[in-house]
Every structure is written in structure tokens, then in C-alpha cells.
C-alpha positions in Angstrom: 140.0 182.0 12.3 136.5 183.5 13.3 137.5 183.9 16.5 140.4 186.7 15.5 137.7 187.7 13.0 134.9 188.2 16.0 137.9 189.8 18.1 138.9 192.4 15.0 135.2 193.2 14.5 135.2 194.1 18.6 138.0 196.1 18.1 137.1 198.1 15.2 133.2 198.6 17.1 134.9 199.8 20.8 137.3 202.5 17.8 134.1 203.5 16.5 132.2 204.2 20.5 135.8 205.3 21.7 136.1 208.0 18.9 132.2 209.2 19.6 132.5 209.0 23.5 135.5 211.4 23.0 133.4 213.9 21.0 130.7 213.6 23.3 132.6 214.3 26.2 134.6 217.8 25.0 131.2 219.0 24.0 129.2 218.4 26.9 132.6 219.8 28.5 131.7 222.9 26.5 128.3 223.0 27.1 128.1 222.5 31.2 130.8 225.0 31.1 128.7 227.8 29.3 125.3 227.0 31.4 128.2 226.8 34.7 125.9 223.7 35.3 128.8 222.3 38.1 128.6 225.7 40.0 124.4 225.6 40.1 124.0 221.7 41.2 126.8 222.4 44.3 124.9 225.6 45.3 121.4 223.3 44.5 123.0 220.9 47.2 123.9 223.5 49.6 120.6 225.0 49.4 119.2 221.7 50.5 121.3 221.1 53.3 120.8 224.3 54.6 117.5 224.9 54.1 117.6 228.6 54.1 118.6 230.8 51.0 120.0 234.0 53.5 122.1 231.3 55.0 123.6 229.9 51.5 124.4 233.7 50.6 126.0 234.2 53.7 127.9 231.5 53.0 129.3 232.3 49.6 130.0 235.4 50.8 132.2 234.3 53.2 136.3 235.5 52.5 136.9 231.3 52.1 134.1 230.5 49.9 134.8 233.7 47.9 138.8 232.8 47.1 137.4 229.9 45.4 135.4 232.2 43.0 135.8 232.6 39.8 135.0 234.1 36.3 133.3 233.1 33.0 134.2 234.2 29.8 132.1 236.7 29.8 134.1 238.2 33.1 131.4 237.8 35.5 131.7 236.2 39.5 130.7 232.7 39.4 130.3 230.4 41.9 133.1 227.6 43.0 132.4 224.5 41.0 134.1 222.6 44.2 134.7 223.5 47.5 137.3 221.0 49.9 135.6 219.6 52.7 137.8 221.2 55.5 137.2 224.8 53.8 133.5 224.1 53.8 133.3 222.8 57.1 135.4 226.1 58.6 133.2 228.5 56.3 130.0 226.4 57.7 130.8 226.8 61.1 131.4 230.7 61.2 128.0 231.1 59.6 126.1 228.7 62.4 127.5 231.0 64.9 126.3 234.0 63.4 123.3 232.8 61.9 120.8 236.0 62.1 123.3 238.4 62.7 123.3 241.4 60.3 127.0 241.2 59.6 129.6 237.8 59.6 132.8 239.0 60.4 133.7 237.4 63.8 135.7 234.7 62.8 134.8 231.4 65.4 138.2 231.2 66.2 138.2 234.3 68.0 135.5 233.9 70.5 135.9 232.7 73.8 133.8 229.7 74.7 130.8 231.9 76.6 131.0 234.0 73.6 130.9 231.1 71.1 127.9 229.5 73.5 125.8 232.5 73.5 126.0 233.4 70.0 125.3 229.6 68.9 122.3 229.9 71.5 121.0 232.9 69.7 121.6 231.6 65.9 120.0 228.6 67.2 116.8 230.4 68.2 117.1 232.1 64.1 117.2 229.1 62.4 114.9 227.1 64.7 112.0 229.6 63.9 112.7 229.5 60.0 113.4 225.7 60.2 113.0 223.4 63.0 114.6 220.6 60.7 117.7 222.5 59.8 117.8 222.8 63.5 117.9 219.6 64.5 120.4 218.6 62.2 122.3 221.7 63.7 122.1 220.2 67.4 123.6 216.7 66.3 126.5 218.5 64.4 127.4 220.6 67.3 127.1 218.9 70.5 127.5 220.1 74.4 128.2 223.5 73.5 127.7 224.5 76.9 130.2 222.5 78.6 132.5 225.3 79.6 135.6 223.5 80.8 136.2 222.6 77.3 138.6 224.9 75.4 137.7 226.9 72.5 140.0 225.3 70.0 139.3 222.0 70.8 135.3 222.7 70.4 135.7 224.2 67.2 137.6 221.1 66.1 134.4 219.0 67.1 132.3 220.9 65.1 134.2 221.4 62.2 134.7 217.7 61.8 131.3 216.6 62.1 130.2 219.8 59.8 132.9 218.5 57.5 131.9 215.0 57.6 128.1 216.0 57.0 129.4 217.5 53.7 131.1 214.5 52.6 128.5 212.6 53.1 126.2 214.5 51.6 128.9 215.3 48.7 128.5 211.5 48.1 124.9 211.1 47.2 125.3 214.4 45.4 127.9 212.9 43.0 126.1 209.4 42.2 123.0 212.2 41.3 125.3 214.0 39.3 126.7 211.6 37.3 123.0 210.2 36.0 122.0 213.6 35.3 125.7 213.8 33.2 124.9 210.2 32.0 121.9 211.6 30.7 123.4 214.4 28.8 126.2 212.2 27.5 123.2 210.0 26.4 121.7 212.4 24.7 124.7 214.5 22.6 126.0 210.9 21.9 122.6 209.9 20.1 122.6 213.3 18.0 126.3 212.9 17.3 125.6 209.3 15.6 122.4 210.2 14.3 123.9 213.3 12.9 126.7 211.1 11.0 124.8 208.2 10.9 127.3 206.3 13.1 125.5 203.3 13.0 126.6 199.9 15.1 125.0 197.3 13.4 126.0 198.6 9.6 129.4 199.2 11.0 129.8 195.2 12.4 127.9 193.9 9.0 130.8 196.0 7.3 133.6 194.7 9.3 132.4 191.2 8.8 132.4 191.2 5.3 135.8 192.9 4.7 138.9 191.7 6.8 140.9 194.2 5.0 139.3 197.1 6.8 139.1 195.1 10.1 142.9 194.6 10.1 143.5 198.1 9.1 141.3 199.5 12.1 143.1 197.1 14.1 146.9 198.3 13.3 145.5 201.8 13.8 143.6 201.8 17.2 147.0 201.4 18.9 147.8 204.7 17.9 144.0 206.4 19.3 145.2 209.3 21.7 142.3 209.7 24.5 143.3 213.2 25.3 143.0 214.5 21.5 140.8 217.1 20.5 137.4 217.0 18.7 136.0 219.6 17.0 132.2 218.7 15.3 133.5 218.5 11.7 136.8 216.4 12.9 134.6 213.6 14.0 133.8 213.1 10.5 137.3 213.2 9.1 138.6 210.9 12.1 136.1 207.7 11.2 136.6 208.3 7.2 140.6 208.0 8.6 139.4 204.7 9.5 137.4 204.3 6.6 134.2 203.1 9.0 130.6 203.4 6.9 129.6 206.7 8.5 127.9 209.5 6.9 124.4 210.0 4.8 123.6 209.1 1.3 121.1 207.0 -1.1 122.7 203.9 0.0 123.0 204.5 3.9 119.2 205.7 4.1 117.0 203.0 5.0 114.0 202.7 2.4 111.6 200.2 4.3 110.5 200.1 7.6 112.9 196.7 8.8 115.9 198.9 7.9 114.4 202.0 9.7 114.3 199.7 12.7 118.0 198.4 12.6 118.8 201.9 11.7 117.1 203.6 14.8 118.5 200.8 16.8 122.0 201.1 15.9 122.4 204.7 16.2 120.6 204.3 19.8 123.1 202.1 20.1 126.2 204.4 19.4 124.4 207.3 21.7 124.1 204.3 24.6 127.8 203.4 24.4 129.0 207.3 24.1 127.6 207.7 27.5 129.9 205.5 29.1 133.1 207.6 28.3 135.7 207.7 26.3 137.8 206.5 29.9 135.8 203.5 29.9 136.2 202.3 26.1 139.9 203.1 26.3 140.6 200.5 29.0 138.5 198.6 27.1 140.4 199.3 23.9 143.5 198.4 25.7 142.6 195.0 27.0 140.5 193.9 24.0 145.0 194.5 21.8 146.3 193.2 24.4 144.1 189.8 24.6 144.8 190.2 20.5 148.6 190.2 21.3 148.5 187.0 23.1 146.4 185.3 20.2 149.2 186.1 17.7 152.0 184.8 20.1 149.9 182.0 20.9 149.6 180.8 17.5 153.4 181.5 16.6 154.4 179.5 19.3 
């Protein structure tokens, strides 16, 4: 019996972070979409790999880059959010071989190998005297350009794969740092959601303990929990009082000595921790937490 009641009180806690987490996500949605905060971090990234800001312009202006462009609300050019790795890598090589040049119209692909040689030779010299580093990443990617026996096609092949696979990897370690910096904001819209409702995790398990009523009501209804629904900031409050969860501010929900403003502070920070994981995350967990309740009712039929 306190085991189903332990299970019904996890249940009704992962509703509670589920229901925040997807709150938390459509507004941070919202919010990286007006500061185009996806757009700036890949151009961040590219600015770094390049070293060189006339370089990164080049590059965005290039027709490629540019078909991957689009607009805000507001109707102005912004910046792809994403850019495919063989599209970079294509785009990447036709501005290494014109590195310099007033104008970068001369698609690689049309360049005979000499050509290609000498006008690598002479970007090389460019970049080399703004940045010997960037240079030396350059020499690795593009190797033996001055074998001429080699056909053109086949050379540009070379290059674009190892340009390409120096974005991926780069891409990589540019994800894992993107996703603390999103954890972070998660983080922090989650705390302000529950603080702003006063979602609090520990009064919402001492609740749930005492009344198995509301736990086996939550329970029947998280089944039913559609991840891809739509919050708006006053739904939130209208989904948990669906659920009939102790959210929301009054005299009896305000802490009056400093123990409860502990518990409170910690049980909010404890709503904001979970938001941050994702609503994703608390789905599956949703999911496996009825199913393992499924097998408890069959078990005890049987």
C-alpha cells in the first residue's frame, strides 16, 4: 500500500515538473527567437574558427550561405540559425581561395588546378599576415595543393571533406556549449515560473501524501498530458488548478517564519531545477513511471 502511495505521489510530482518544463520551454522558444540567439552563437562560432571578421562576412555573403537566410518578424535579413555541413564546407572552400580578393565570385569549381594553386598560394599569404594560426589550421585542411597531376574535382573533394569535417567537429563542442548556456536559461525562466505561482515541490508531495484522493485523480489524468500542447503564461495556472495541485499565493501558502521560508525557497529551486531538464525528458519519465504503475495493478489482480 505505501508503495502505490510513494509511486502516485512520483507521479503526481513528474505532472507538476512536466507541466512547468513545457511552459518553460515555449517561452524560452519565444524568447531566443526575438533576441535570434541561435543565429548569433553559430556566427560567434564561425567567428572563432575563422578568426577573421572580413572572412565571416564574406562568408555569409556567399549565394549558399545567403539561400539559407531568413527574416524576423519585423521583416529584416537574419542570419541562418543552421547551416548543413556539406553547404558549409563548399561555401568555406570558395572563400579560402579567394581570401583577400576584392570580389568572390569565381566559384572553385571552375578553376583549373594552376589557377586553384595560385590563388590558394596568394589567399594563403592574406590570411597568414592577419593570422598565422588561422593559417596553419588552413595548411592541414588543404593539403598538397601543388601536386598538379591531381585533377581539379578530385582536389576540391579533399578539401571540402576535411573543411566539412572541421565544422562537424567544431559543430560538436559548439552544441554541448549551447545547451548549458540553454540549460541555464531553462534554469532560470523555470525558477521565475514556480516562484511566480508558487509551484512548490515539497508542499506539493506533503499534499499528495496526505490526500490519496487527489493523488489518484492526478494519476487517471496524466495519461491524457499532451507534450506538444500550448502554454500561454496565464494557462499554466489554469492547467495545475485542472489538477487541483497547491499552486498559487495566499495567507496560507506564504511562509511566516524563517524554517518555512527555507522549505519554500528550496522547493521552488526545486521546480526551476527540474524545468530545465525538458519537458522531453519528464515525458519519458511520465511514461515509464504508468507503465511500472500498470504492472503493479495486474500484478496484484493476478
Amino acid at each position: 500500500m505505501q508503495l502505490d502511495a510513494l509511486l502516485e505521489i512520483a507521479i503526481g510530482l513528474v505532472v507538476t515538473w512536466l507541466i512547468i518544463s513545457m511552459a518553460t520551454s515555449q517561452i524560452q522558444e519565444v524568447i531566443m527567437e526575438m533576441l535570434n540567439w541561435r543565429a548569433t552563437f553559430l556566427e560567434q562560432r564561425l567567428q572563432e574558427m575563422f578568426k577573421d571578421r572580413t572572412m565571416v562576412e564574406q562568408f555569409y555573403k556567399h549565394p549558399l550561405i545567403e539561400s539559407l537566410a531568413t527574416k524576423t518578424i519585423w521583416g529584416r535579413k537574419r542570419n541562418p540559425t543552421n547551416i548543413p555541413n556539406p553547404i558549409f564546407a563548399k561555401a568555406a572552400v570558395d572563400i579560402f581561395l579567394n581570401a583577400g580578393k576584392a570580389a568572390n565570385d569565381i566559384p572553385a569549381g571552375t578553376m583549373s588546378l594552376s589557377a586553384m594553386n595560385l590563388s590558394m598560394q596568394e589567399s594563403f599569404k592574406y590570411i597568414d599576415n592577419k593570422n598565422k594560426v588561422f593559417a596553419r589550421t588552413l595548411k592541414y585542411l588543404t593539403p598538397k595543393l601543388d601536386e598538379e597531376t591531381a585533377k581539379v574535382e578530385d582536389k576540391l573533394a579533399e578539401y571540402r571533406g576535411n573543411v566539412e569535417a572541421w565544422f562537424d567537429t567544431t559543430m560538436v563542442q559548439a552544441t554541448i556549449l549551447y545547451r548549458k548556456y540553454a540549460s541555464t536559461i531553462a534554469l532560470t525562466i523555470g525558477f521565475v515560473i514556480a516562484l511566480f505561482f508558487n509551484v512548490d515541490s515539497i508542499a506539493i508531495v506533503n499534499q499528495l501524501w496526505r490526500d490519496p484522493t487527489l493523488r489518484q485523480a492526478i494519476v487517471a489524468q496524466a495519461g491524457n498530458i499532451n507534450p506538444e500542447e500550448s502554454f500561454s503564461v496565464g494557462s499554466i495556472q489554469e492547467k495545475l488548478n485542472e489538477l487541483s495541485l497547491p499552486v498559487g499565493w495566499d495567507e496560507k501558502t506564504t511562509p511566516q517564519d524563517a524554517t518555512g521560508i527555507g522549505l519554500k525557497v528550496l522547493g521552488i529551486f526545486l521546480t526551476g531545477s527540474a524545468a530545465s531538464l525538458g519537458a522531453p525528458f519528464w515525458f519519458d519519465v511520465l511514461n515509464r513511471m504508468l507503465g511500472l504503475k500498470k504492472e503493479t495493478k495486474e500484478t496484484k489482480k493476478t
